[in-house]
C-alpha positions in Angstrom: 77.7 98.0 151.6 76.2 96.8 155.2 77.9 94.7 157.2 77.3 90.5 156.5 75.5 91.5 152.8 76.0 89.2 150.5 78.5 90.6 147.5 78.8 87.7 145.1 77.2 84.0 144.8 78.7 81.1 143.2 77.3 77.6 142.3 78.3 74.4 140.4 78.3 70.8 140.0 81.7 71.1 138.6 84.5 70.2 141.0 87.1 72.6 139.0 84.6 75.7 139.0 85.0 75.2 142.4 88.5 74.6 143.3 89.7 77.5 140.9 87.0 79.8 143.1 88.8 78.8 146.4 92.0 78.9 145.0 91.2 82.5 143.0 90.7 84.1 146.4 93.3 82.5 148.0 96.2 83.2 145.6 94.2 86.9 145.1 95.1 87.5 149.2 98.9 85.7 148.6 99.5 88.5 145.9 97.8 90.9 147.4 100.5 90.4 150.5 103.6 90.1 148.1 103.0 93.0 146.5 102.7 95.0 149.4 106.4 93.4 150.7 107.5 94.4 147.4 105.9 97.2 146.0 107.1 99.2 143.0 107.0 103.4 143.5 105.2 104.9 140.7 104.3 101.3 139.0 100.2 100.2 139.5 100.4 98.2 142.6 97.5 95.7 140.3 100.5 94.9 137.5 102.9 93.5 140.0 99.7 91.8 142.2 98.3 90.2 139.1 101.8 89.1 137.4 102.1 87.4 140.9 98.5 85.6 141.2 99.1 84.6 138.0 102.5 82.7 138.5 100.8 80.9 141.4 98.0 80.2 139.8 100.1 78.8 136.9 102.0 76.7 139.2 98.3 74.9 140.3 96.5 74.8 136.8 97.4 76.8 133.8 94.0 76.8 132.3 93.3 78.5 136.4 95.7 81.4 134.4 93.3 81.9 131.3 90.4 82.1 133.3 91.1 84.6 135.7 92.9 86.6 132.5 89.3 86.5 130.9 87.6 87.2 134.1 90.3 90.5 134.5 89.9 91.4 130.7 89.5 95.2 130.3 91.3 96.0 133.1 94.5 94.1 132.4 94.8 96.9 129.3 94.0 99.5 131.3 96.9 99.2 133.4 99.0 98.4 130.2 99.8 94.7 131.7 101.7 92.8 129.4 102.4 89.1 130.3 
């Protein structure tokens, strides 16, 4: 992927489309940061990184939760996460 390509576009009219894309990425980088502070040796770092984007997530909007569980699906049971 070059440099200042575009990966991923999103548009809507809907003010909670758009707060739970900012707030997706922004609990996605919290996590992301927590779980490298707290890492787990032989455990997928994605179990501990998801069960902590979605307690914050939670914490703003529960349905925020579901929706990024859908938007994960497969991959969730792949890495045998159970909630």
């Amino acid at each position: 992927m070059a440099r200042g390509q575009e990966i991923e576009r999103h548009s809507s009219i809907d003010l909670d489309d758009i707060l739970y894309w900012v707030f997706q990425g922004v609990t996605f980088s919290m996590a992301v940061k927590y779980e490298v502070a707290h890492r787990i040796e032989g455990e997928d770092f994605r179990r501990q990184l998801w069960q902590k984007q979605f307690e914050l997530l939670d914490w703003l909007n529960p349905a925020w939760t579901l929706r990024r569980r859908n938007d994960l699906g497969p991959l969730l049971a792949e890495v045998g996460f159970q909630p």
